[in-house]
mmCIF entry with sequence, helices, sheets and N, C-alpha, C, O atoms, coordinates in Angstrom:
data_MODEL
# 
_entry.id   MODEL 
# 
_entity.id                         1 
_entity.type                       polymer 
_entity.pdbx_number_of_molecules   1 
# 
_entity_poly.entity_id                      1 
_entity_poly.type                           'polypeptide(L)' 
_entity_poly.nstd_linkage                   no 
_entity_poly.nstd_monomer                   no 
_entity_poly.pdbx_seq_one_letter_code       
;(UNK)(UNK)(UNK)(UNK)(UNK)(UNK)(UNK)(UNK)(UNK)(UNK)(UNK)(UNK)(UNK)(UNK)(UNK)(UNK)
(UNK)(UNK)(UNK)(UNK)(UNK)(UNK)(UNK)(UNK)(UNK)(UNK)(UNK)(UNK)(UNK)
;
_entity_poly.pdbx_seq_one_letter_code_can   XXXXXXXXXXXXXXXXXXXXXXXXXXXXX 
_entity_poly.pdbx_strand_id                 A 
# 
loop_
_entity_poly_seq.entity_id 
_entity_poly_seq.num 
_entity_poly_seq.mon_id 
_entity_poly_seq.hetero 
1 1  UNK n 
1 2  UNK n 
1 3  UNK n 
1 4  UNK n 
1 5  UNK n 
1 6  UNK n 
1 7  UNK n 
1 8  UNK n 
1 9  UNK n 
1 10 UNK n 
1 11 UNK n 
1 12 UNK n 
1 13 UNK n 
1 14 UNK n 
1 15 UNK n 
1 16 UNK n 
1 17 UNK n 
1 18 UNK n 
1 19 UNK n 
1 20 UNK n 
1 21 UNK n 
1 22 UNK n 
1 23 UNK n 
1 24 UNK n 
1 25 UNK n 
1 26 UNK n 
1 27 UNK n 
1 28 UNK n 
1 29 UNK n 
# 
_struct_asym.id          A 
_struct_asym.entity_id   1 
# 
_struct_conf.conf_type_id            HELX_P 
_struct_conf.id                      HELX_P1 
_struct_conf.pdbx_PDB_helix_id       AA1 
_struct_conf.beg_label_comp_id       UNK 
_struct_conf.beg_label_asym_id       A 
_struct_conf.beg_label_seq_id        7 
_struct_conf.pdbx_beg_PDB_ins_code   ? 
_struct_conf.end_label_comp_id       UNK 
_struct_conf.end_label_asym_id       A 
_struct_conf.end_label_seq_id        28 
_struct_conf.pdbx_end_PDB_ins_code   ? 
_struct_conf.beg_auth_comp_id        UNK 
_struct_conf.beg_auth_asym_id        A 
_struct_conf.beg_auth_seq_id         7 
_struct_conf.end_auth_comp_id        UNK 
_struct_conf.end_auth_asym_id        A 
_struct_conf.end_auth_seq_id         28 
_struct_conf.pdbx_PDB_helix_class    1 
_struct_conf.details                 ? 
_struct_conf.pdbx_PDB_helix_length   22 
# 
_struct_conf_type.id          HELX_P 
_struct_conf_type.criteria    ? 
_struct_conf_type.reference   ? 
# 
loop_
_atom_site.group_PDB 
_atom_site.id 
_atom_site.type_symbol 
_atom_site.label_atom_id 
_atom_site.label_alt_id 
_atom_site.label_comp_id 
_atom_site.label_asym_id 
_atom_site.label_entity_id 
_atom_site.label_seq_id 
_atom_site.pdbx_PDB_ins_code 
_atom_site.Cartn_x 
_atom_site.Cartn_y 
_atom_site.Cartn_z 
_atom_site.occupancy 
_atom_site.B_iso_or_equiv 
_atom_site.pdbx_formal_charge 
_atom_site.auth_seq_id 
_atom_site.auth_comp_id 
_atom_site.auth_asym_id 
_atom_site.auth_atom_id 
_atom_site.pdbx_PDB_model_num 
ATOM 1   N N  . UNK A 1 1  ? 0.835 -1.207 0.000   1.00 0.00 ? 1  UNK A N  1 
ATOM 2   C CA . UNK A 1 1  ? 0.000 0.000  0.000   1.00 0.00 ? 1  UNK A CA 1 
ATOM 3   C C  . UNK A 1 1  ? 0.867 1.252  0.000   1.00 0.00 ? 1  UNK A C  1 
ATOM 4   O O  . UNK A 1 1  ? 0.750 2.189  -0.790  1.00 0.00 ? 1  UNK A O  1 
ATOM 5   N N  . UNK A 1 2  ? 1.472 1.178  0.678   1.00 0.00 ? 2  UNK A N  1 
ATOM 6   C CA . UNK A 1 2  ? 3.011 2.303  1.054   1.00 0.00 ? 2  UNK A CA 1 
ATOM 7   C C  . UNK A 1 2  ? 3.514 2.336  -0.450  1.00 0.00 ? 2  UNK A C  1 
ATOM 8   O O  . UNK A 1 2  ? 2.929 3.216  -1.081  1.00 0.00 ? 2  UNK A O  1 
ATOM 9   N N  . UNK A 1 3  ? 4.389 1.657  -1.162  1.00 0.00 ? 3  UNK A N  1 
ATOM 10  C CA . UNK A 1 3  ? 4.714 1.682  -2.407  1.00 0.00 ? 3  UNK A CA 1 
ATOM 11  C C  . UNK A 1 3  ? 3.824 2.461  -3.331  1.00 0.00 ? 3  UNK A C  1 
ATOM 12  O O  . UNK A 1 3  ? 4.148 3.508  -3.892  1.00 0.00 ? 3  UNK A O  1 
ATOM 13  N N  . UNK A 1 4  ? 2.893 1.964  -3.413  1.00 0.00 ? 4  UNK A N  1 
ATOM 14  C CA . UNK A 1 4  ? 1.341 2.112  -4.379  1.00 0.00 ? 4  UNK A CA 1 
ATOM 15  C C  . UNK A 1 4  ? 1.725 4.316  -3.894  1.00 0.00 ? 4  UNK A C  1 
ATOM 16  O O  . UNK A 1 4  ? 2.147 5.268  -4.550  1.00 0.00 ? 4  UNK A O  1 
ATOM 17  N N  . UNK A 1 5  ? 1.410 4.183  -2.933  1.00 0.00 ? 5  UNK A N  1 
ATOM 18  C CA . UNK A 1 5  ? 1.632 5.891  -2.387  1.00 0.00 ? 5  UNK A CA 1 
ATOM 19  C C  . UNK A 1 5  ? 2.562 6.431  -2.704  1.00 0.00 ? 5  UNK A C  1 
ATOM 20  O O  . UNK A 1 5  ? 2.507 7.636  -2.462  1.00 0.00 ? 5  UNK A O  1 
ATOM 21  N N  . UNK A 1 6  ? 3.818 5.963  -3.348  1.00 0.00 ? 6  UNK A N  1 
ATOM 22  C CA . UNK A 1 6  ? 5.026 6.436  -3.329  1.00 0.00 ? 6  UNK A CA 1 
ATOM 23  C C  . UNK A 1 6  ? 5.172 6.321  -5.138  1.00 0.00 ? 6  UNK A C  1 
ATOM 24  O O  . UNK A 1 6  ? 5.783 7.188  -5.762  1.00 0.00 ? 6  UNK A O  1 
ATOM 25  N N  . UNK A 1 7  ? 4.760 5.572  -5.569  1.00 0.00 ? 7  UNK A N  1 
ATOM 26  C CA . UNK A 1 7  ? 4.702 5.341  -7.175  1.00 0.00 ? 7  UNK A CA 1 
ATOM 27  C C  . UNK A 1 7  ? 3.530 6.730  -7.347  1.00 0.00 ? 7  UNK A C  1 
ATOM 28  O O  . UNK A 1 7  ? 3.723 7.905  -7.659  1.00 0.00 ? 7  UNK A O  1 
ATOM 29  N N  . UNK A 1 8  ? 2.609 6.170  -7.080  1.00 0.00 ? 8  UNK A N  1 
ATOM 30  C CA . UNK A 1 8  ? 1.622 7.849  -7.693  1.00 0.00 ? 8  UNK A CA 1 
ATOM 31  C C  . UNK A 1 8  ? 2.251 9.461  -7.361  1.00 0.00 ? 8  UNK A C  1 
ATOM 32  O O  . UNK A 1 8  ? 2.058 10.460 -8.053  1.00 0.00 ? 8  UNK A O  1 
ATOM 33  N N  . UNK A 1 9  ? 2.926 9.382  -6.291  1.00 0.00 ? 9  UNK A N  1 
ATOM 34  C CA . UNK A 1 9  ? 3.290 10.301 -5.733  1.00 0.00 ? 9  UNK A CA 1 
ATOM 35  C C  . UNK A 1 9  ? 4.629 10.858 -6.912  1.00 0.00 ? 9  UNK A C  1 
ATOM 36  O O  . UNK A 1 9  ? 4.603 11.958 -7.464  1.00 0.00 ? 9  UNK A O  1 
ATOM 37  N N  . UNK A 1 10 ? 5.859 9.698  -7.130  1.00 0.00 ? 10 UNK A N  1 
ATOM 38  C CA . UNK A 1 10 ? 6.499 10.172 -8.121  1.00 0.00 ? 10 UNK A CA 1 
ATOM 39  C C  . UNK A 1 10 ? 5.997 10.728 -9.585  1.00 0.00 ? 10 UNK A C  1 
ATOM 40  O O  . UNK A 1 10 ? 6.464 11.670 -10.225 1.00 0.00 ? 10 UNK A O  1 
ATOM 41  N N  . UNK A 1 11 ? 4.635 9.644  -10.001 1.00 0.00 ? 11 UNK A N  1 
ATOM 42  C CA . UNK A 1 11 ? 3.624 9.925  -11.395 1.00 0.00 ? 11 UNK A CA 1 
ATOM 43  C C  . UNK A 1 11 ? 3.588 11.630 -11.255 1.00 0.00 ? 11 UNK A C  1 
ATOM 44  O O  . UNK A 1 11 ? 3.955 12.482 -12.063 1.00 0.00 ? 11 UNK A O  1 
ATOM 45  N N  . UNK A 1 12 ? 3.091 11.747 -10.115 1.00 0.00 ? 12 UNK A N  1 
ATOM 46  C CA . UNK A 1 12 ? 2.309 13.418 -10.019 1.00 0.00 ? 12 UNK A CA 1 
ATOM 47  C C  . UNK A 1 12 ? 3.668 14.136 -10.520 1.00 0.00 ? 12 UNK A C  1 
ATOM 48  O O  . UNK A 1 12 ? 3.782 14.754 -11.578 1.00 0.00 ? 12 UNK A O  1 
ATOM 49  N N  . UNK A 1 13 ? 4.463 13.975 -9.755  1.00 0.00 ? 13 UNK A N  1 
ATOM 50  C CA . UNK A 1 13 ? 5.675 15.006 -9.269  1.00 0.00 ? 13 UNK A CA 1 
ATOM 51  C C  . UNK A 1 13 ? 6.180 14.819 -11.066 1.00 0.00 ? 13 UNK A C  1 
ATOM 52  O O  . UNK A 1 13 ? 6.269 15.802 -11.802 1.00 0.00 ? 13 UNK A O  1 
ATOM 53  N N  . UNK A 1 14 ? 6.437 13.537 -11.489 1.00 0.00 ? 14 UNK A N  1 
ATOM 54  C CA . UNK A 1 14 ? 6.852 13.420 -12.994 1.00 0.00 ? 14 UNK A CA 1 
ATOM 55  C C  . UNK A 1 14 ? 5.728 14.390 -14.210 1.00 0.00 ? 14 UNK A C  1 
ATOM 56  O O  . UNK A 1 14 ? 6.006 14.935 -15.278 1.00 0.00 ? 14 UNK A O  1 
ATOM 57  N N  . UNK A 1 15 ? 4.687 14.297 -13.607 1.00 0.00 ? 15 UNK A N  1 
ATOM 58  C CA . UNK A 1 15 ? 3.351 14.967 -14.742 1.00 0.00 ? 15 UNK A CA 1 
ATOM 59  C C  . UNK A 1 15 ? 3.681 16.426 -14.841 1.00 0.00 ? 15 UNK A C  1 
ATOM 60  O O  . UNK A 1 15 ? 3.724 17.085 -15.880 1.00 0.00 ? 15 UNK A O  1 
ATOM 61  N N  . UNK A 1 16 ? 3.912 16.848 -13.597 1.00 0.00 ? 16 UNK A N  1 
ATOM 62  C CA . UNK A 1 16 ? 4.358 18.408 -12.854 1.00 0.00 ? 16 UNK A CA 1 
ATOM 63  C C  . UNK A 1 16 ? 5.258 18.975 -13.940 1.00 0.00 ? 16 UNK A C  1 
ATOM 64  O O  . UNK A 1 16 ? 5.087 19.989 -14.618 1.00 0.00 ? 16 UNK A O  1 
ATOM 65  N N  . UNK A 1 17 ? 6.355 18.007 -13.957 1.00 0.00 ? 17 UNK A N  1 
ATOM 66  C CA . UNK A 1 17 ? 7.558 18.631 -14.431 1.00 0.00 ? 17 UNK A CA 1 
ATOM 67  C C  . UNK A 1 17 ? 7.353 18.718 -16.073 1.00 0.00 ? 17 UNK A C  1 
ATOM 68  O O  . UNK A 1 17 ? 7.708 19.704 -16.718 1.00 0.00 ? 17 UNK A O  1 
ATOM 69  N N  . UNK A 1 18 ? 6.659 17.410 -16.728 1.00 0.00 ? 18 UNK A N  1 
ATOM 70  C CA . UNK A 1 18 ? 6.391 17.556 -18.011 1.00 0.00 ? 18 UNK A CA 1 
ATOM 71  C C  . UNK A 1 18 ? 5.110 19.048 -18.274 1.00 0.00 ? 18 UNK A C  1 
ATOM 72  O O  . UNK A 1 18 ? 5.273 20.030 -18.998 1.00 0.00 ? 18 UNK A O  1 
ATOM 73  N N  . UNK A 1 19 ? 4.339 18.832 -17.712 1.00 0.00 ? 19 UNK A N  1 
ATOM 74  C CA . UNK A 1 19 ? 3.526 20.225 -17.967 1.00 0.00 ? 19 UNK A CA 1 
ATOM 75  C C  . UNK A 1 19 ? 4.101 21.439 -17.566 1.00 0.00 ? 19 UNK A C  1 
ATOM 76  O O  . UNK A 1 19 ? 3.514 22.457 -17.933 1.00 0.00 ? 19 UNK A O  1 
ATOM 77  N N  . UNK A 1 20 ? 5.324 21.583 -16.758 1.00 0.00 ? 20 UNK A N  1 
ATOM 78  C CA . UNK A 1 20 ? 5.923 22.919 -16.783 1.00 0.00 ? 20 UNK A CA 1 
ATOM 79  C C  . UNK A 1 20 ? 6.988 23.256 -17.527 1.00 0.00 ? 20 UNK A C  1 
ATOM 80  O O  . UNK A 1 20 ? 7.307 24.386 -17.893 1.00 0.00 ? 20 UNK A O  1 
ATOM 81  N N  . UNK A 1 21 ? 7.743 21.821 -17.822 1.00 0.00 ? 21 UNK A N  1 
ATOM 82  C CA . UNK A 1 21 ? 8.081 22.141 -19.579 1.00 0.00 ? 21 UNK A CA 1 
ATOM 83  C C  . UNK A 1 21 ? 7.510 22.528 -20.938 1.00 0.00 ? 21 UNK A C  1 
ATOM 84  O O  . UNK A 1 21 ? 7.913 23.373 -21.738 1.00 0.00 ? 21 UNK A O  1 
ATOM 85  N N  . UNK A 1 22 ? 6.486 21.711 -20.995 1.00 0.00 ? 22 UNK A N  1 
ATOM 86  C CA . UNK A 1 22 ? 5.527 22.495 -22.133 1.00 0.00 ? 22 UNK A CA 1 
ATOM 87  C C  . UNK A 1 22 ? 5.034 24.264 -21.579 1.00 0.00 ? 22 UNK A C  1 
ATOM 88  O O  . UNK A 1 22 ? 5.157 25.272 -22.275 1.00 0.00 ? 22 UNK A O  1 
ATOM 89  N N  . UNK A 1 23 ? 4.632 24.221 -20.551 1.00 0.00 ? 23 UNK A N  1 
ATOM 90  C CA . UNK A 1 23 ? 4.772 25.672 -20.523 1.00 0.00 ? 23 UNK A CA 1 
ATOM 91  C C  . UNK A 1 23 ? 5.441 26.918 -20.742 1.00 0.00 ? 23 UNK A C  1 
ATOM 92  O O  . UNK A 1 23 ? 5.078 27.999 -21.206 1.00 0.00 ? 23 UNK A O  1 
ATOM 93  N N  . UNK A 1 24 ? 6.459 26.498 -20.309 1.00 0.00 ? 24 UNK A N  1 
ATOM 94  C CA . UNK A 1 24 ? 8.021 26.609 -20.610 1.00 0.00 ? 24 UNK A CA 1 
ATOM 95  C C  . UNK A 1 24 ? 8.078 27.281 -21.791 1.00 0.00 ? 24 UNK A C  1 
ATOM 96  O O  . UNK A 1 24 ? 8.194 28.483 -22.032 1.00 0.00 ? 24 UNK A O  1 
ATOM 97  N N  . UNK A 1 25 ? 7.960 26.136 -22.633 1.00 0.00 ? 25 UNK A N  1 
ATOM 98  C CA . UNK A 1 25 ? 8.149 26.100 -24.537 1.00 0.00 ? 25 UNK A CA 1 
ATOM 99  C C  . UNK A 1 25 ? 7.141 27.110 -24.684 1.00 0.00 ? 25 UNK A C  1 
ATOM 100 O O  . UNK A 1 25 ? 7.562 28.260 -24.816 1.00 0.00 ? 25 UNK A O  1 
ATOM 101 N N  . UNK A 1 26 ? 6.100 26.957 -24.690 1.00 0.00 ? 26 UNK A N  1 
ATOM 102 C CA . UNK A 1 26 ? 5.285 28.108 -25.418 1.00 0.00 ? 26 UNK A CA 1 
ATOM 103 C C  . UNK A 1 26 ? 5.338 28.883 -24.887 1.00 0.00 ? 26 UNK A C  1 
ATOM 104 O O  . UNK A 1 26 ? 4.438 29.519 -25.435 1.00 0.00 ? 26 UNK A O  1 
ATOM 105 N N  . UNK A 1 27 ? 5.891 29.868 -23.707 1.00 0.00 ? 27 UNK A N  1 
ATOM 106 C CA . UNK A 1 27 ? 6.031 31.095 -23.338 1.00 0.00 ? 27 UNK A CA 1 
ATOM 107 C C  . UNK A 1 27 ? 7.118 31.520 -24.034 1.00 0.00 ? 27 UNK A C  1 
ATOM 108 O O  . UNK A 1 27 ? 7.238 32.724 -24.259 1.00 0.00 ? 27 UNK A O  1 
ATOM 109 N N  . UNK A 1 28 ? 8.284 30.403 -24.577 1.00 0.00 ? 28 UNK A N  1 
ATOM 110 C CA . UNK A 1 28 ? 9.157 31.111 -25.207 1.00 0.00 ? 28 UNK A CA 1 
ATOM 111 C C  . UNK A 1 28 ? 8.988 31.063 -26.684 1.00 0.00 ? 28 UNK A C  1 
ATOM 112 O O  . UNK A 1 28 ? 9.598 31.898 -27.352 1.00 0.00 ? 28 UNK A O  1 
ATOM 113 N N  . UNK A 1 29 ? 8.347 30.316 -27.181 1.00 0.00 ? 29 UNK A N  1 
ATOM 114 C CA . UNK A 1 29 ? 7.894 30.372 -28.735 1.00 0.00 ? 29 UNK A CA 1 
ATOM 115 C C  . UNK A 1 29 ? 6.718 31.301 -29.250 1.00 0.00 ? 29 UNK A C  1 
ATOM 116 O O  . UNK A 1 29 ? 6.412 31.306 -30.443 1.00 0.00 ? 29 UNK A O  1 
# 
């Protein structure tokens, strides 16, 4: 169960970083 919490938890933190890269990009394009 602990794991399971710790895998979604990295998903989020990984989703985070891809959508503030695309943000990223089009503020500078």
């Amino acid at each position: 169960m602990r794991v399971f919490l710790i895998l979604f938890l990295i998903a989020m933190v990984l989703d985070e970083i891809k959508f503030d890269k695309k943000v990223k990009l089009k503020i500078k394009s």
